[in-house]
Wavefront OBJ file of the C-alpha trace (Angstrom):
o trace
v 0.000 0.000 0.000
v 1.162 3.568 -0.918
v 1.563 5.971 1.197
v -0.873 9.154 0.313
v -0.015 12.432 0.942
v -1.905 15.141 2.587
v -4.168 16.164 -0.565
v -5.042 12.360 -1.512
v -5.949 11.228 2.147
v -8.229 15.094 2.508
v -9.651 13.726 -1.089
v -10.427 9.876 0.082
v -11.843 11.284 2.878
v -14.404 13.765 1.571
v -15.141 10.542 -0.943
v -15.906 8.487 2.367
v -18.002 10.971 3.793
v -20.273 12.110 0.983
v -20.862 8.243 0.630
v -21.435 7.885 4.049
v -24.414 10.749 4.026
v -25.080 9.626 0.585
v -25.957 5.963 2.366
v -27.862 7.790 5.260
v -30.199 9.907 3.102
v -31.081 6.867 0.899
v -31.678 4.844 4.112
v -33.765 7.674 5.345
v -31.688 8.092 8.612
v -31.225 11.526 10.157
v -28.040 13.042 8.415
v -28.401 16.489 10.397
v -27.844 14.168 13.284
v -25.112 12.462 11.950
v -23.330 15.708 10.907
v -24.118 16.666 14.166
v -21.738 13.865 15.707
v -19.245 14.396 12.454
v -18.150 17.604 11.528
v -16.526 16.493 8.636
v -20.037 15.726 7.294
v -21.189 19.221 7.345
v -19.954 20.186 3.853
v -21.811 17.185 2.522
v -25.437 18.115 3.641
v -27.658 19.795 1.526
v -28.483 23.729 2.056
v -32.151 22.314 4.248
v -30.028 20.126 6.060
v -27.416 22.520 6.909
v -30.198 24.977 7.615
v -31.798 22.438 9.954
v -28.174 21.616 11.473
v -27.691 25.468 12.163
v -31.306 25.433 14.432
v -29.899 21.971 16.036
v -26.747 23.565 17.022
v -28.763 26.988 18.144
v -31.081 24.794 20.473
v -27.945 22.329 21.828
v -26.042 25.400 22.829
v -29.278 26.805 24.518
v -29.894 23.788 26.734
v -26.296 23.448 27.610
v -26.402 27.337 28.803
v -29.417 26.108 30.852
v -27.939 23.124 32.160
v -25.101 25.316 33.193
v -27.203 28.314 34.739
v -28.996 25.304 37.148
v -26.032 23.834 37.831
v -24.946 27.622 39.592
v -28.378 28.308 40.628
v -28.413 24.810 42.691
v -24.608 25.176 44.003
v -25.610 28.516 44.788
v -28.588 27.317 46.778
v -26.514 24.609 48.455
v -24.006 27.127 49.833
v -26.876 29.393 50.938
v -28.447 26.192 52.744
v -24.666 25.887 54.537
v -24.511 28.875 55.742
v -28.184 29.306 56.950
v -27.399 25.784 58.354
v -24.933 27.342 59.948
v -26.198 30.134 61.757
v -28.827 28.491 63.228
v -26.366 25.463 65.120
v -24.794 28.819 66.541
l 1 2 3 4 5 6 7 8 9 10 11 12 13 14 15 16 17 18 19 20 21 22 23 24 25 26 27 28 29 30 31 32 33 34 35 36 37 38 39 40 41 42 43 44 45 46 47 48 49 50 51 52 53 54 55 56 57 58 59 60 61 62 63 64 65 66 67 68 69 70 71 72 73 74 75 76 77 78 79 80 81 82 83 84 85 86 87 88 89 90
C-alpha cells in the first residue's frame, strides 16, 4: 500500500463521507444528526439540512447554557443552605 499524501488522504476522505451521508439519506436516517456527531459531514449536507443543522446547534447550545445556569443556581442554593445551616447550630 502507498503511502498518500496530505491532498489524496483530505480527497479519500471527503469521498468516504459524501458516501457515508449519501448511504444515510437513501436509508432515510437523520443526516443532520449524523453531521451533528461528524463535523466532517457538514460540507456534505444539503443547504435544508445545513439549515436544519444550524437550528440543532442553536437549540444544543441553549440547553447546555441552561444546564449550566442550574447547575450555579443549585450550588448557589446549596451554599446558601450551609450557611443558613450554619447560623442556626450557633
Amino acid at each position: 500500500m502507498s503511502k498518500l499524501n496530505a491532498q489524496e488522504r483530505k480527497d479519500r476522505d471527503n469521498a468516504r463521507f459524501s458516501q457515508r451521508v449519501d448511504e444515510r439519506r437513501v436509508k432515510g436516517e437523520d443526516v443532520v444528526a449524523y453531521a451533528l456527531a461528524n463535523k466532517k459531514a457538514y460540507k456534505f449536507l444539503t443547504k435544508d439540512e445545513k439549515y436544519d443543522l444550524k437550528q440543532r446547534q442553536i437549540v444544543l447550545e441553549q440547553e447546555a447554557k441552561l444546564t449550566v445556569e442550574e447547575k450555579i443556581k443549585l450550588r448557589t442554593e446549596q451554599e446558601l443552605e450551609k450557611a443558613k445551616a450554619t447560623f442556626t447550630q450557633e
